[in-house]
C-alpha positions as CSV (number, residue, x, y, z in Angstrom):
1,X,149.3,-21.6,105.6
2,X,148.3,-18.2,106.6
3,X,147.4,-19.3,110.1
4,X,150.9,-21.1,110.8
5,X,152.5,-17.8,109.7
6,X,150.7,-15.9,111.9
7,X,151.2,-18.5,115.0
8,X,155.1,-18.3,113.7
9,X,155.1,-14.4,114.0
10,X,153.7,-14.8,117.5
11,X,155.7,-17.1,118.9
12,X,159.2,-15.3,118.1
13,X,157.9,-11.6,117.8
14,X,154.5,-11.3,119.6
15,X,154.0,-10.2,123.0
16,X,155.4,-12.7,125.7
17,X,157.3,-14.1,122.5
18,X,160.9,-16.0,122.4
19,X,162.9,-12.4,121.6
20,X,160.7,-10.6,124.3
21,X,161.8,-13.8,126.5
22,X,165.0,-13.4,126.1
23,X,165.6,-9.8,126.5
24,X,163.8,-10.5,130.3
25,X,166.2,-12.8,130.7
26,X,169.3,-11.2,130.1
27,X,167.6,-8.2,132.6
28,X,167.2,-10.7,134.8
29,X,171.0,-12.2,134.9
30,X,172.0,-8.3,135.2
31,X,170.0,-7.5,138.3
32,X,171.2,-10.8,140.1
33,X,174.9,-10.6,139.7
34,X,174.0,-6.7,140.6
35,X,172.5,-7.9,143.6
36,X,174.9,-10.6,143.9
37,X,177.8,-7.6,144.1
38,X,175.5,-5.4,146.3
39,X,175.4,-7.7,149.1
40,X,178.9,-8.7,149.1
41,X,179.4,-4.5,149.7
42,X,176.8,-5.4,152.2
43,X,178.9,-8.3,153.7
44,X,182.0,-5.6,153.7
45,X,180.6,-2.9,155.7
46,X,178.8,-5.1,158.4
47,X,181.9,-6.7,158.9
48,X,183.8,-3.0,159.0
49,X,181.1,-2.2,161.7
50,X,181.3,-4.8,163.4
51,X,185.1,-4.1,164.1
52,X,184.6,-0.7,164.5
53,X,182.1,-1.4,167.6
54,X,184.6,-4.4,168.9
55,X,187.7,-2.4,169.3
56,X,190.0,0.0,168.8
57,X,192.4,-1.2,166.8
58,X,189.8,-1.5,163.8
59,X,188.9,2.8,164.9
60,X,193.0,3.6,164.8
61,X,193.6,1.8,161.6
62,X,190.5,4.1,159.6
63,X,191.9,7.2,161.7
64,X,195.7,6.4,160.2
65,X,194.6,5.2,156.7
66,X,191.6,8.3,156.2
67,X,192.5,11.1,158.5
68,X,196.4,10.5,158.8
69,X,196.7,10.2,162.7
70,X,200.4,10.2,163.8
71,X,201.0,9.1,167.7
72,X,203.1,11.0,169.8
73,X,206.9,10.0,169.1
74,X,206.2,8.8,165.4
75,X,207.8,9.9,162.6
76,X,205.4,10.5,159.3
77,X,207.7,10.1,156.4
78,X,206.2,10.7,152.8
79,X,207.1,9.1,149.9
80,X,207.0,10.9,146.7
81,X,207.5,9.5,142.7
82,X,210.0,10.6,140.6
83,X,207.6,9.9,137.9
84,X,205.6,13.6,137.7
């Protein structure tokens, strides 16, 4: 009796157990849909590279959008919320 108690204990609780099985697993399902998200970023900045070095259109847009390039003969209007 003594010996299926102690086979029990080791099975659930022991080293390389059920609960320590578990736990790995769970790690395991957080560092693939990590990865999972990590190469989708990956996916988005080759593709954002890849128009960067393809033409200019992709360069003006980041120059407008980040560093607020105005061409000559545009207007810049800015919009402002009533909300503050």
């Amino acid at each position: 009796m003594l010996a299926l108690l102690l086979l029990q204990w080791a099975f659930w609780l022991g080293k390389g157990g059920v609960l320590e099985w578990r736990e790995l697993r769970g790690r395991e399902q957080d560092f693939m849909a990590r990865n999972l998200q990590m190469a989708q970023q990956n996916q988005s900045l080759a593709a954002e590279v890849s128009d960067l070095q393809t033409g200019n259109a992709a360069m003006e847009e980041l120059a407008r959008s980040r560093l607020g390039l105005i061409r000559p003969g545009e207007t810049f209007y800015q919009l402002i919320s009533a909300d503050k």
